[in-house]
N, C-alpha and C positions, 0 to 999 in steps of 0.2 A: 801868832807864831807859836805861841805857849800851847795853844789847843792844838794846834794840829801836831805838834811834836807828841802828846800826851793821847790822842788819839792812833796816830803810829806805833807808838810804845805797844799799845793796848793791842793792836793789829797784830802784832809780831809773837805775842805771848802763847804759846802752846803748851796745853793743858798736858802731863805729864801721863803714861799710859795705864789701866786700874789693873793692878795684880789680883785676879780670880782665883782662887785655889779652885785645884781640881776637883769633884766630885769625887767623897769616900760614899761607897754600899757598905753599911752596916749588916749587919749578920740579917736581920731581916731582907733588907736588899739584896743580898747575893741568894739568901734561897729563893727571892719571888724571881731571880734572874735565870736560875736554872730550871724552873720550872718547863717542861715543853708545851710548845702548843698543842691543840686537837690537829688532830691526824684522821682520817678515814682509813678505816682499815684494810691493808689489802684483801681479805676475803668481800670486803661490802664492796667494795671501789671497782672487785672481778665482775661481780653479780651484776653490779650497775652497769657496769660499760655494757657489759653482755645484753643487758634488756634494753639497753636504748640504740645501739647498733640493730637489733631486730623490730624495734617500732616497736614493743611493748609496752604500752603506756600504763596500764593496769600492773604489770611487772613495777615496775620504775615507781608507780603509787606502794606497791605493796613493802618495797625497801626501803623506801623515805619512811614510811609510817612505824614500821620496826624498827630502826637503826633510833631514828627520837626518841622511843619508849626505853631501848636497852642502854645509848648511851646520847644524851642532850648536844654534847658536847660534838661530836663530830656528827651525829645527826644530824645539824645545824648546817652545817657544810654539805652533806648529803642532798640536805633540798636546797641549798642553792645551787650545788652543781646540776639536780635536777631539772632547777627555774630555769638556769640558764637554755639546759639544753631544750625544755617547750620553746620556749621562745626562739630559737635558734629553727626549730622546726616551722615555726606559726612565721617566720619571715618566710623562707624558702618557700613553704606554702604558698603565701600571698605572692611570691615573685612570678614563683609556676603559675597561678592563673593567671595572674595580668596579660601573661606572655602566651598562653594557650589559646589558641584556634576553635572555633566553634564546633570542629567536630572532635576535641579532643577533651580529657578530662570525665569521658561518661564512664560509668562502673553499672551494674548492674543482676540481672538472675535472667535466665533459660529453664522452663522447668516444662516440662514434658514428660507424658503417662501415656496407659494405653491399655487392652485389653482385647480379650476375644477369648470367646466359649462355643461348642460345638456340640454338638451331642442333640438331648432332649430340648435344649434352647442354643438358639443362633445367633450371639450377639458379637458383636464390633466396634467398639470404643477408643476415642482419641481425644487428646488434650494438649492444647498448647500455650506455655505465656512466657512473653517477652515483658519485662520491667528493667526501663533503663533511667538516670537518675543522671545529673550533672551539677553538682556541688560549686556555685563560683562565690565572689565574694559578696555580694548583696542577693543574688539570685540563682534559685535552684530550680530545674527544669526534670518534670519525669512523663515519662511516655508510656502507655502501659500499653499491649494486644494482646487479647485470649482468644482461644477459639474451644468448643467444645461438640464433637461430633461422636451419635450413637448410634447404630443401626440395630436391630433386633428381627429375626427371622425374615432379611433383607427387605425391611423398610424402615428408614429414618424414624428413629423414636426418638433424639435430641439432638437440635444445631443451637449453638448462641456464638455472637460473635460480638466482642468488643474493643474498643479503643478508645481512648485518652489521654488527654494533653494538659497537664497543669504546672503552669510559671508560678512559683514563691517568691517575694519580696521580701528578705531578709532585714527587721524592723531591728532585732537585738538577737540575741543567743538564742531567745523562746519565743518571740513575737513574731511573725509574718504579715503577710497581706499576698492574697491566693485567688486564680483567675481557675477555671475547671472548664472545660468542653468535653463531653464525650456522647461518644453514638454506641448502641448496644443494638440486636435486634436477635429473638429468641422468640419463632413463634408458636413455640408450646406453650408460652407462657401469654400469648396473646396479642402479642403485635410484631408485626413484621421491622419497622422502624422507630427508633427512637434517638432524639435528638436535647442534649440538657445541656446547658451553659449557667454557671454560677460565680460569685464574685462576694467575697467574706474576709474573713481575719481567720489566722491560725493562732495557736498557743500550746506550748511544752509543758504540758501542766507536773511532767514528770523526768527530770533526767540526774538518773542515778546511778553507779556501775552496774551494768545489768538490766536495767530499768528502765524503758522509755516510752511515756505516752503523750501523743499530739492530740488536740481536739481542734474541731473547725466549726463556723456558722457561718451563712448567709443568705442574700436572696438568689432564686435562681428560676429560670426559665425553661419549659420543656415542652415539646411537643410527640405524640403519642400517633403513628399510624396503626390502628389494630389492623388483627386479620378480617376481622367485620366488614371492611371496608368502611369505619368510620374513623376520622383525626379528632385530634384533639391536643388544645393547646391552653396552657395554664399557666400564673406565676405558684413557685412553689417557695419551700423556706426547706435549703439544704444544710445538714450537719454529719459530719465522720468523726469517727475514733480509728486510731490507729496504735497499738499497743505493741511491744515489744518488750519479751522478758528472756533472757538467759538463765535459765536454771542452770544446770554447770555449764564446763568447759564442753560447746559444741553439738550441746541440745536447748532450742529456743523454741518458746511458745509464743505465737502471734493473734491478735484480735484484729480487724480488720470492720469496720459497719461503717455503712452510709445511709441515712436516711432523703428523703424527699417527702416532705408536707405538703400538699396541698390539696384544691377541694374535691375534686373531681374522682383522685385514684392515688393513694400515697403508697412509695415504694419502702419498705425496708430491707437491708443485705446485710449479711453479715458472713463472715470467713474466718469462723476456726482452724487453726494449723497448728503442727507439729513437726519441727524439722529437725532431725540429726545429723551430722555430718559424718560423712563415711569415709574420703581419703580427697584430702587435697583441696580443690574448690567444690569437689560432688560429696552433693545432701541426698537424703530420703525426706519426703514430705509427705505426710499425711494431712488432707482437707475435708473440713465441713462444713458447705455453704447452704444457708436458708435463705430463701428470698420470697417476702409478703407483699401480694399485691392487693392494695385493701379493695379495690374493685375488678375485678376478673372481667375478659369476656365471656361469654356465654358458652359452659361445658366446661370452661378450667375451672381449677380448685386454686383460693386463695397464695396457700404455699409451696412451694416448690425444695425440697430439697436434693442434695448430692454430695455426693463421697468420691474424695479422689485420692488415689497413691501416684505418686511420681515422681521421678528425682531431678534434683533441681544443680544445673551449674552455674556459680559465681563468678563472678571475674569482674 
């Protein structure tokens, strides 16, 4: 009876409440208290909304990197409001294709030239290419077709026609893995058909503002109808560059070469350009293709080159 009274006692006992004195800020504390925080300034805060409202990406780089250098402090906040807003973009992005249809999402160029002269020479010149491009999230699809038609004191002095089809499998940001089929047939240059299929890896060996070069290797297969009436069919070992440089705002310089190795007859091409843009999505292009055929039929000349003006629409 003694314990349990003694244990009820103890039961009952409440511990009385601790009187905390308020917190005093000391003169040091009251200045770090009135200190303000960083702030983005409304001139940088105009500038920013302004460039990301129009997709400026490059704009939006070029404020973040300023505002850091002149003040840390709200620069700091600058690119995070920045971060946020890629990211905010790289969703919507990814949502839009998930949700996109297979004939939707393509961008591409229309570029189209031409000529004709009268007089002491009677010449008639046409040019056309279609490049269209479908950006998804593992896989990028582009379609190319050229055609090139010359006449000269009305007889055909150049026809080429081409087309192409290559799927990219998108490995990381710079890696691929790349499928190629394409038919050409120019027979100035010696054959009436030509048929190549190839299968390699790509690589971004360059992406920088302004700066962009792709390389490719693999094996590839091709078969050759000359005008001879002989075919001819071979494994070859193909490789491209693809270069892309912006010297300023709306003048770009392009590299363009593919090669084909193999034993028989190896092809090289290459396409220098120049394109300035003039209003809107319409460029002026300037082109200079060379193409080596290391074995010729009989009466052609190894090289072929050509010169094209043209102007080109984006969309």
């Amino acid at each position: 009876m003694l314990a349990a009274s003694l244990t009820l006692a103890a039961a009952q006992v409440v511990a009385p409440p601790l009187d905390v004195p308020a917190p005093v800020l000391t003169d040091v504390g009251v200045a770090l208290d009135t200190i303000p925080q960083p702030e983005i300034p409304p001139e940088v805060r105009a500038m920013l909304d302004a460039a990301m409202q129009t997709g400026d990406e490059s704009g939006v780089d070029t404020i973040v990197k300023y505002s850091r250098v002149a003040d840390p402090g709200s620069g700091d906040l600058v690119l995070r409001r920045a971060t946020e807003w890629r990211e905010a973009r790289a969703r919507a992005r990814d949502q839009r294709v998930r949700r996109a249809g297979a004939l939707e999402l393509w961008s591409g160029r229309i570029e189209a030239g031409g000529f004709a002269s009268s007089g002491n020479t009677d010449v008639t010149g046409l040019t056309g290419t279609l490049d269209l491009t479908r950006e998804g999230l593992r896989w990028r699809h582009r379609v190319l077709a050229q055609a090139d038609f010359q006449r000269t004191a009305g007889v055909t002095s150049r026809e080429r026609y081409v087309a192409a089809y290559q799927p990219n499998y998108k490995i990381d940001d710079r890696s691929y893995i790349y499928g190629n089929a394409q038919y050409e047939a120019d027979r100035f240059l010696g054959y009436d058909n030509r048929y190549s299929v190839s299968v390699g890896a790509g690589y971004g060996v360059l992406r920088r503002t302004g700066l962009t070069a792709d390389v490719e290797l693999g094996p590839a297969f091709r078969e050759t109808d000359f005008t001879d009436d002989t075919m001819q069919r071979s494994l070859a070992v193909r490789g491209s560059l693809d270069l892309d440089w912006t010297l300023v705002s709306g003048l770009v310089v392009t590299q363009d070469a593919a090669m084909y190795l193999e034993r028989y007859n190896s092809t090289i091409r290459s396409v220098s350009a120049i394109e300035a843009k003039l209003l809107g999505p319409l460029s002026a292009r300037l082109s200079y293709t060379v193409q080596y055929e290391s074995a010729p039929t009989a009466g052609r000349v190894p090289t072929d080159r050509t010169s094209r003006a043209s102007l080109v629409y984006t969309f």
